[in-house]
N, C-alpha and C positions, 0 to 999 in steps of 0.2 A: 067109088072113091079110089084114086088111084096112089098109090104107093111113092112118098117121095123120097128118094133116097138121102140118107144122111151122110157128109163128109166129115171125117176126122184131120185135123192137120196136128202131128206132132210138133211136142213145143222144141224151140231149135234148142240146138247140142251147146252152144256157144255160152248160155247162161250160167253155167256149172261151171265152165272154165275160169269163167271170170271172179263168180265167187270164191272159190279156190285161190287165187292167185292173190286174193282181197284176203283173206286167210292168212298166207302165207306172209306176206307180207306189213301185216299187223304185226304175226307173231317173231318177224326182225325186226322191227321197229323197240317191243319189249324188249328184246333180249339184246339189243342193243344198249338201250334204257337203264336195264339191270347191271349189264357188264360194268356200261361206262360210272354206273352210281357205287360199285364195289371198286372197281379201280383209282376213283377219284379219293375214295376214305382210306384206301390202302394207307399211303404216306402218311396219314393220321395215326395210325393202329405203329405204325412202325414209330413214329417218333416217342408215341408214347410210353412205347416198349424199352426205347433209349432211356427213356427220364426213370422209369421205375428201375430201371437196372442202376444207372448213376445215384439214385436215391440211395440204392440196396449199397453200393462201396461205402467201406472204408472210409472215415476224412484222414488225409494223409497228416501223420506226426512232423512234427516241428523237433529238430534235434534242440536238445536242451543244451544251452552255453556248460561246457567244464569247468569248473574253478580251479585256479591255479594252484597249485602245489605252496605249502608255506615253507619259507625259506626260514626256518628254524636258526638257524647261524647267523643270521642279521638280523633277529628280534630283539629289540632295547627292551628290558625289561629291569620293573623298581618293585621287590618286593616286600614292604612293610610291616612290621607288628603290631599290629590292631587288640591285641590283650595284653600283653606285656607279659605276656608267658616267655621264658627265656627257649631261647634256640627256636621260636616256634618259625623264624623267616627263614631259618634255615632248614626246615624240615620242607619248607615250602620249594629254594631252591634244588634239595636233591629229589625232589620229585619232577621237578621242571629241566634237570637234567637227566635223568632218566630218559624222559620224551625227546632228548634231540636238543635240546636248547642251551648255547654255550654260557657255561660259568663267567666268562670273561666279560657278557654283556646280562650278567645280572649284578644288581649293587640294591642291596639288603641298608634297612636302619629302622626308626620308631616311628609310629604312626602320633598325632598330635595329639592324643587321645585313646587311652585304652578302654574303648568302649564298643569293641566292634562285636557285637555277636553272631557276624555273618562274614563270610569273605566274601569281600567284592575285586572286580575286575572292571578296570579302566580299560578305554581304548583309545588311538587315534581313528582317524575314518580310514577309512582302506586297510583296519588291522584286524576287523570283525573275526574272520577265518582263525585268527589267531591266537582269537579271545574264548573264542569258543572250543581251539583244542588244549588251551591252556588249562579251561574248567575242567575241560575230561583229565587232563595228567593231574589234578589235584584233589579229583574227588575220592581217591585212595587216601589220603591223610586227613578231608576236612569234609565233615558232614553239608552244610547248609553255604552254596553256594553262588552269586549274585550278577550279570553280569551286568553294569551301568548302563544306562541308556543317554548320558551324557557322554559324548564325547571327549578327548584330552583335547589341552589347544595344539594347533598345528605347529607352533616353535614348540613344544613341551621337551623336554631331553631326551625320556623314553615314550616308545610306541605303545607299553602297556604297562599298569601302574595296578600292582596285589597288595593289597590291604588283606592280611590274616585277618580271622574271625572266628568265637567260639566262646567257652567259658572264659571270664575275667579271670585273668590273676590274680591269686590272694596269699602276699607273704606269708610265710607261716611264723605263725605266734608262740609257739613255743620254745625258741631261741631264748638266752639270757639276755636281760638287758644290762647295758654296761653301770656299774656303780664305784662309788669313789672309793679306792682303798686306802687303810691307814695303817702306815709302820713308821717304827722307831729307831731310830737311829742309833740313838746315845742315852746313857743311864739317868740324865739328867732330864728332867721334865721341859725345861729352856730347849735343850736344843731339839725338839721334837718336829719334824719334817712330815707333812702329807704330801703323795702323788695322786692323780687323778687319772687313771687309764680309760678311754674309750674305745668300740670297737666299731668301724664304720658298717652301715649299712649297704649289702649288695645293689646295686641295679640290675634292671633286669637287661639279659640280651638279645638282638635282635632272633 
């Protein structure tokens, strides 16, 4: 029996290269993939970065209007006796001149009614500011103080209209009352003369 020889043929070199190259080329394809999927969300991440920092500010303030200065020397003012306490509108004006406010444009008298247990404070419209530093200059003389929520009318004389308020007035009682006196003139009973003297009763002042 004779011997047959066996041939080997190696497998070619070529097949390796290619799977290799089949490799490499897969793995740019990922990482292109990956790049392009992180690139693409970037400007995502950033905007959102934007919004959480503009959330994070500050809302910017609004200056608040100033109020104008009251012009103290041109406020009309009427201020009233609401108790018929004497001198009590006048205790009202030297406190309202005290604060700035000219004598010359206040004009004091009686209120129609001595019934006020409160001082109240009138106003025109656009004298609010007025009314309200008029309470503050008055609340050194007068406990319980009101300011109307009715406005004056717009012809009114004065801008702002004080009615005093507080305990009523109560004449005091213990004065004499006046009575008829009787004297005699002459020895003779005939010619006998009465006078009648009275003493008038105070009012009160503003």
């Amino acid at each position: 029996m004779l011997d047959t020889p066996i041939s080997y043929t190696p497998p070619p070199q070529g097949g390796n290269k290619n799977k290799t190259w089949i490799i490499v080329v897969i793995l740019l394809v990922i990482g292109v993939a990956v790049g392009g999927y992180f690139f693409l969300n970037q400007p995502k991440k950033t905007e959102e970065t934007k919004k959480v920092v503009e959330d994070k500010s500050e809302p910017t303030l609004t200056p608040t209007p100033t109020k104008k200065p009251i012009d103290r020397e041109k406020v009309k003012i009427q201020v009233l006796n609401g108790t018929g306490t004497p001198g009590q509108a006048a205790t009202a004006v030297e406190a309202l001149t005290d604060a700035g406010y000219v004598v010359e444009n206040i004009k004091t008298g009686n209120a129609e009614e001595y019934d006020h247990t409160k001082t109240t404070i009138s106003a025109k419209k656009g004298f609010e500011d007025a009314a309200e530093d008029i309470k503050k200059a008055l609340e050194s003389d007068f406990d319980d103080i009101e300011i109307e929520s009715i406005a004056l009318d717009e012809d009114s004389e004065f801008d702002i209209v004080v009615t005093t308020g507080g305990k009523i007035y109560e004449e005091p009682t213990g004065a004499p009352t006046a009575k008829p006196t009787l004297s005699t003139t002459s020895p003779t009973p005939a010619s006998t003369t009465t006078t009648l003297t009275t003493s008038p009763s105070p009012s009160p002042t503003p």
